[in-house]
N, C-alpha and C positions, 0 to 999 in steps of 0.2 A: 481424603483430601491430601494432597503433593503437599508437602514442606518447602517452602521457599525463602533463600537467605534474603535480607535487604537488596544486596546488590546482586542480580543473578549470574551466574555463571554459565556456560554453555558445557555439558559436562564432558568430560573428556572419553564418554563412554562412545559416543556420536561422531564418528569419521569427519572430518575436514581439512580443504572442500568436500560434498558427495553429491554427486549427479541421480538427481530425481524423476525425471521424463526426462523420454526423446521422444519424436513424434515427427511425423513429415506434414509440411502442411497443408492447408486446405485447395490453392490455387498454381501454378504455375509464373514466375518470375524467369523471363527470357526464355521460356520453353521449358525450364526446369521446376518440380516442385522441390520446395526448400525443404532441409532438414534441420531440424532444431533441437536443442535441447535445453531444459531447467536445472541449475544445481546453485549449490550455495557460493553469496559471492566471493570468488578467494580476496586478502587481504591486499593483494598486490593491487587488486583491480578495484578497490574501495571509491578513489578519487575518481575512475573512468565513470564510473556508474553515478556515485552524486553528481560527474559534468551531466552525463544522458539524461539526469532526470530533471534537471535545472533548465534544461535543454528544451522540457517541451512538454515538463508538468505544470509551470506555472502560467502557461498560455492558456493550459488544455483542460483541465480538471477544472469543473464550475465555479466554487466558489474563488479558485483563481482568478479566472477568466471572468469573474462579472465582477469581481471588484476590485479589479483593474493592479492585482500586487506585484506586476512586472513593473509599475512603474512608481512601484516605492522599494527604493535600495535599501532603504535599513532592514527592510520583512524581508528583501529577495537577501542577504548576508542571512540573517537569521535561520531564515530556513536550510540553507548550504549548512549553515551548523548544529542544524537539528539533524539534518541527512545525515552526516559526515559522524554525529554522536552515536547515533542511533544503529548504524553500522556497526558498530565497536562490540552488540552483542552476539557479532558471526551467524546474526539469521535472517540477512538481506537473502532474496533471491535474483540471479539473473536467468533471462534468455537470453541464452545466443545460437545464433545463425550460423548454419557452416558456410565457409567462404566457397565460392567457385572454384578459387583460385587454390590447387593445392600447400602452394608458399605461402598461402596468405593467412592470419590472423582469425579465428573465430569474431562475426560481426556481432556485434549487441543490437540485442532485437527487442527487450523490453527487461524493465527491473521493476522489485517488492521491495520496497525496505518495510523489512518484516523486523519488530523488536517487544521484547516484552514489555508487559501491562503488568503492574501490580497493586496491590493493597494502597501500598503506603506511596506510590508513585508523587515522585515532584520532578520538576521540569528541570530538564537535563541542562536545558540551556535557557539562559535570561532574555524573556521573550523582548526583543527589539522592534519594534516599525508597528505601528498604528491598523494597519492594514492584516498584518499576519494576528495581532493581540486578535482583532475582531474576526477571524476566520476560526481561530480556535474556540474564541467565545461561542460563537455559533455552532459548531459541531458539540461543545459539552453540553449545547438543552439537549441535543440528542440522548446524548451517553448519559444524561442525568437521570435520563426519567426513569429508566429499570438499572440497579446497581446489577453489573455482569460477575462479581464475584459474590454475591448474595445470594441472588439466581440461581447460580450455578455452585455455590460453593465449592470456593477454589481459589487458592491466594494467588495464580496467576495465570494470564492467559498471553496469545501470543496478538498481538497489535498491528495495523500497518499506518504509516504513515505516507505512503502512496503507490500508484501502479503506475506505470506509463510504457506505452507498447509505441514503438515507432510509426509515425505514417507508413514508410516501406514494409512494413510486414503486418498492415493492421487486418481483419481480416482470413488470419490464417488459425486463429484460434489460440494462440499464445496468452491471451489473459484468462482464458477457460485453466490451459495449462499449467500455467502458474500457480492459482487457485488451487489446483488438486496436488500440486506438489507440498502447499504448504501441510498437507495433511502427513506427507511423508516425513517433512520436515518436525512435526509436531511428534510424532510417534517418538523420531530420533533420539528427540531431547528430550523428550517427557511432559511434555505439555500436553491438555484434555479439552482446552477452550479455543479456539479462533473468534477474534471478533475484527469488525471493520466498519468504520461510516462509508456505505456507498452515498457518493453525492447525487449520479447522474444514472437516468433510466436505462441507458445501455450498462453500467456494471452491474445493476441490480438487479437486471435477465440474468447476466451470466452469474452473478452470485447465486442466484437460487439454483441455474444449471449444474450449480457444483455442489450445490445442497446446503447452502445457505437458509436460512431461516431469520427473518425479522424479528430483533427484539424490544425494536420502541424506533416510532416514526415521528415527526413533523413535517408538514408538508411549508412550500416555501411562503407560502399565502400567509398562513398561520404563523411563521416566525416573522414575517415583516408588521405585523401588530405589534408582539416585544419590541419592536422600534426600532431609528436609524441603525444600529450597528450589526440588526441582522436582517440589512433591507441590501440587495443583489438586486440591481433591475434589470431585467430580460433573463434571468435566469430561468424563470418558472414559465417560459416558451417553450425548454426546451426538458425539462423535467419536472417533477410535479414535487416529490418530498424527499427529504434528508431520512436515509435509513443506517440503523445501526443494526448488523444483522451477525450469527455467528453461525458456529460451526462444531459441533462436538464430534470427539476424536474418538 
């Protein structure tokens, strides 16, 4: 069993930034196939990446998107400072896109805010807005039903708090990519657990394509019985159940 302090450290045995994949992608953009690559996010670019993901996770990702928390401000702050926290333990990951342009800037093609999970875990930030309280409620029946440090004993694992790949690059297998990186990432640091609630039927193909493994479901039918606050409607047109599923290192 790994030893882990209350507040964890990223240790300094673990190179950073370190570039995890490259990979080219799956399709052709202006005649070109893109080349990509996954590394950790550097600190300069912390703020870039909480705009990208604010950008077009809260539209996009189901329990977002069906219970409408774009358009409650105090969840959409909140969440900007769950990102922005949660960053802080140097195991975000990003992709980026190489520019066409040789002057130009590497493009952001999709980010993980990847952070750890522990034992004794309490909320980093004072949950604010009605809307976000009821999205977390909802994801911990999930994570309630099988204790993942129990399980697996193991005082910590490594957490995500979202994925989001761009429209312009979706398609090219960059949330496959990511997925396999965090294993590199894990090695790095020392971590033996990956866990994640997949919301939506497309991340939980690709989670098992990366060797994911389910460890406790709800489907969405059966959480809208517990009642109004884990009732999403039209969500379960489009996916069937809430999966918490991991990944051993």
């Amino acid at each position: 069993m790994e030893e882990v302090n209350c507040k964890w450290k990223r240790p300094s045995s673990a190179p950073y930034p370190s570039i995890y994949k490259k990979f080219e992608g799956r399709r052709p953009i202006n005649g070109v196939i893109p080349k990509f690559w996954v590394q950790d996010i550097p600190e300069d670019q912390f703020d870039a990446a909480v705009e990208f993901m604010m950008g077009g996770f809260p539209y996009d990702e189901p329990l977002n998107k069906y219970s409408k928390l774009e358009s409650d401000s105090e969840s959409m702050n909140t969440l900007r400072m769950f990102l922005k926290e949660m960053l802080k333990d140097k195991l975000g990951l990003i992709c980026y896109a190489e520019n066409p342009d040789p002057k130009g800037k590497p493009i952001i093609a999709g980010v993980n805010v990847t952070h750890i999970k522990t034992k004794d875990d309490e909320n980093i930030v004072e949950i604010k807005g009605n809307t976000l309280s009821r999205i977390f409620e909802t994801m911990e029946v999930v994570t309630n039903i099988k204790n993942v440090f129990d399980t697996f004993n193991v005082n910590a694992c490594l957490n995500a708090m979202g994925l989001y790949v761009s429209n312009e690059f979706r398609g090219q297998g960059i949330g496959l990519e990511i997925l396999k990186a965090r294993e590199d990432l894990c090695k790095a640091v020392g971590i033996s657990v990956i866990v994640t609630v997949f919301t939506a039927t497309p991340s939980q193909i690709i989670a098992e394509r990366a060797g994911y493994k389910t460890l406790s479901q709800i489907s969405y039918s059966d959480l809208k019985r517990l009642g109004p606050k884990h009732t999403f409607p039209g969500i379960n047109e489009h996916t069937e159940a809430l999966k918490y599923m991991y990944k051993i290192i």
